[in-house]
N, C-alpha and C positions, 0 to 999 in steps of 0.2 A: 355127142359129148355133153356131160352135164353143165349149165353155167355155173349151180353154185357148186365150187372148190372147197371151201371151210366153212364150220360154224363155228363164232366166238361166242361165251356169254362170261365176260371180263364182271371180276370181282369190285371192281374201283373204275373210280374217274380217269384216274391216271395211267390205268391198262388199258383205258377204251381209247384215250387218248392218243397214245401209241398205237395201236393196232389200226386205227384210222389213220396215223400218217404215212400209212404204208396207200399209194391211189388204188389198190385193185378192191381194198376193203371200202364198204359199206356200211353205213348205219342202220340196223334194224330197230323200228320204234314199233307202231301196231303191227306195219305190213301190209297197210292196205294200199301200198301202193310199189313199195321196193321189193317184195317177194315176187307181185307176177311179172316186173320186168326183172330180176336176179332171175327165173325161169325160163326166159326165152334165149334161146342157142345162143352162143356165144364165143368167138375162136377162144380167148381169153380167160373167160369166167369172170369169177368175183368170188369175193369173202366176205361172211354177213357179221355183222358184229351186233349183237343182242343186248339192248339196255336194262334188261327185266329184273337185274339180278342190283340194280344198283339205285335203287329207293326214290326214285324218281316220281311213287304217285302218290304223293302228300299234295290234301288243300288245306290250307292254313289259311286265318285271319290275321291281319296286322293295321292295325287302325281302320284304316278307311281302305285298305287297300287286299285285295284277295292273293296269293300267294297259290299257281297251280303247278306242280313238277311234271316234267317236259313230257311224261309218259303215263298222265290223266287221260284216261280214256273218256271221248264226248259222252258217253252215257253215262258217265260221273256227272257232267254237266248237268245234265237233267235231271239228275236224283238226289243231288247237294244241296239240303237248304241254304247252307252258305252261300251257294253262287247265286247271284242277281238272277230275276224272273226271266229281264231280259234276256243274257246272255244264256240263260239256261232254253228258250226258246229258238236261239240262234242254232244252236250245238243239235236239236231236234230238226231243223230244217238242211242242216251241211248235208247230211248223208243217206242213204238208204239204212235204214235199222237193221239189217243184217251187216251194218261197219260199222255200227255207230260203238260199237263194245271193242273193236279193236280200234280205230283208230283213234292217234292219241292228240294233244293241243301244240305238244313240241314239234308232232310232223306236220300239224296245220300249215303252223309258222312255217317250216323248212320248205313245203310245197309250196307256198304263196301263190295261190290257183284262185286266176284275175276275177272266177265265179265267186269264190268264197262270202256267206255273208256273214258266216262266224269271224273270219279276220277282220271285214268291217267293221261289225262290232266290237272287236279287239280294238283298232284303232280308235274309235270315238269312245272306249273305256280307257286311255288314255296309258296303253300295254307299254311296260318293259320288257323288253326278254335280258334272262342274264345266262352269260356262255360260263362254261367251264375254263378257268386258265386265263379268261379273254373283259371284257369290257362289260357292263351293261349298256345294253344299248335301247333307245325308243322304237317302239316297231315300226312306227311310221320312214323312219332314218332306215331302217334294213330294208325294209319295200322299197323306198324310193331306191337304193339301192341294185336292186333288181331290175327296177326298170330302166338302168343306167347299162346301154350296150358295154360302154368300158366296165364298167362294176358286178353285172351280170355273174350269178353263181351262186352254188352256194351258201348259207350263212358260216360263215369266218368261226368252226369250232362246231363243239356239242352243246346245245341248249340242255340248261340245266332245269330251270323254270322261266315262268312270266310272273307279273305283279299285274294284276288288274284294276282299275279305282272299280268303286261301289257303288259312289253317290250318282243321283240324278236317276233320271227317268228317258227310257228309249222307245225307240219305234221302230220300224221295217218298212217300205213301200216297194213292192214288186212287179215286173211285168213278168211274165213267161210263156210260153207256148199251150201250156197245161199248167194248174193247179196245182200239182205233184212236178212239175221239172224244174230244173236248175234255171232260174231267172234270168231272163237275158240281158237287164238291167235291175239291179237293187238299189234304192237309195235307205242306206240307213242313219240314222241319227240318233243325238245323246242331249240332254237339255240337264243343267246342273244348275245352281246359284247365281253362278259365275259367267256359265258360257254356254255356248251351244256347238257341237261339232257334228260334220255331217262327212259319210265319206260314201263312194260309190262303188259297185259292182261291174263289171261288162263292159268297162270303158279305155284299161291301159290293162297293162300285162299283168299288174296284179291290181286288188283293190285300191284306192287312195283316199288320203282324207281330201275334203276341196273346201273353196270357201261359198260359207252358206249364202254370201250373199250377192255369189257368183257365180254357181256350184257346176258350169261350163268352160268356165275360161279356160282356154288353153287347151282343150279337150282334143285329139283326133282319136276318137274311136278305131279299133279294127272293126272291118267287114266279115261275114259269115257267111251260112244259109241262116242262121237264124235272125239275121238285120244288118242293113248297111250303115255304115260312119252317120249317115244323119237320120238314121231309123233311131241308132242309140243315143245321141244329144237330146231328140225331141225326147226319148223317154225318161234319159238324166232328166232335164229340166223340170216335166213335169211330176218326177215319182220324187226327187227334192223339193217341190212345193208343196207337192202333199204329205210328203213326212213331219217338215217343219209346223206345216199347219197343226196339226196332230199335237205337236210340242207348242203350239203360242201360246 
């Protein structure tokens, strides 16, 4: 029996809206992630609901601050002079280039996957996201969120866009297995006028900002095959000391 049941692709906010308060419906954004589990057997099924059709990939400038709708595919990232080096180097590292044209920065956020070092960087750019119907909210505040077993889920609606700052200058410091894999810790960081923010990869269920001049406290890593709880502290501590250095 097939899982997916229906395909929506709603004309407005306010269709998609409804059609997602139905629980068996689904949000479809790239699909590099909800199409091949919507394909696997299911007694139940599902129904995809398609954002394609409702103007979601606009980047816009607005002072200082970047403006991406929620269904900007990361290879926009890389190809927008508007968007910061850095973050357009982040967007090149998230994915294998055969997703990098589907997947979009509204499913980034939705997935908050603890590897991400494009959300990293989101957070040390100091990201809003804003819902459809719902609040704006700091991304930091939804992450933490997520990693709150009571609060767990979810983000509360349809991401419409994020707001990204501009200013300052970043870095990356990675460990990995290989060159090419998903890091097993990242420390990344943003250095501006004003501040400095640094957040980490591999260490809680999603990425976090921490503080730089602490960037363990409070840490307990999960374990893996690919490094135990204090295989990932020693690496937090030192791939945050070499980031910040990079930034003094």
């Amino acid at each position: 029996m097939p899982s997916v049941l229906a395909y929506h692709r709603p004309l407005s906010l306010d269709d998609a809206g409804v059609l997602l308060s139905n629980p068996n419906h689904v949000l479809l954004a790239g699909g590099t992630m909800v199409v091949p589990w919507a394909r696997k057997p299911s007694d139940e099924g599902v129904s995809v609901v398609d954002l394609q059709a409702l103007g979601l990939d606009q980047v816009e400038l607005d002072e200082d601050r970047l403006v991406l709708g929620a269904m900007v595919r990361l290879g926009t990232l890389m190809t927008d002079d508007r968007v910061p080096g850095f973050l357009a180097d982040l967007g090149r590292r998230e994915l294998p280039s055969t997703l990098r044209n589907a997947a979009t920065i509204g499913g980034t956020v939705a997935a908050a996957e603890r590897d991400s070092v494009l959300l990293a960087g989101l957070l040390v750019h100091d990201t809003s996201v804003v819902f459809h119907a719902g609040p704006t909210r700091p991304l930091a505040e939804l992450l933490a969120d997520r990693r709150d077993p009571g609060r767990a889920g979810q983000p509360g609606g349809i991401i419409t866009e994020v707001s990204v700052a501009t200013d300052g200058s970043g870095t990356i410091a990675v460990t990995g297995r290989t060159p090419a894999d998903v890091p097993i810790v990242a420390a990344v960081a943003r250095r501006t006028t004003s501040q400095l923010r640094l957040a980490l990869t591999g260490v809680a269920a999603t990425p976090l900002l921490v503080d730089p001049e602490d960037p363990t406290a409070d840490l307990t890593p999960p374990s893996d095959f690919r490094g135990s709880s204090e295989y990932r502290l020693h690496l937090a501590a030192t791939l945050a000391a070499r980031a910040m250095e990079v930034l003094s």
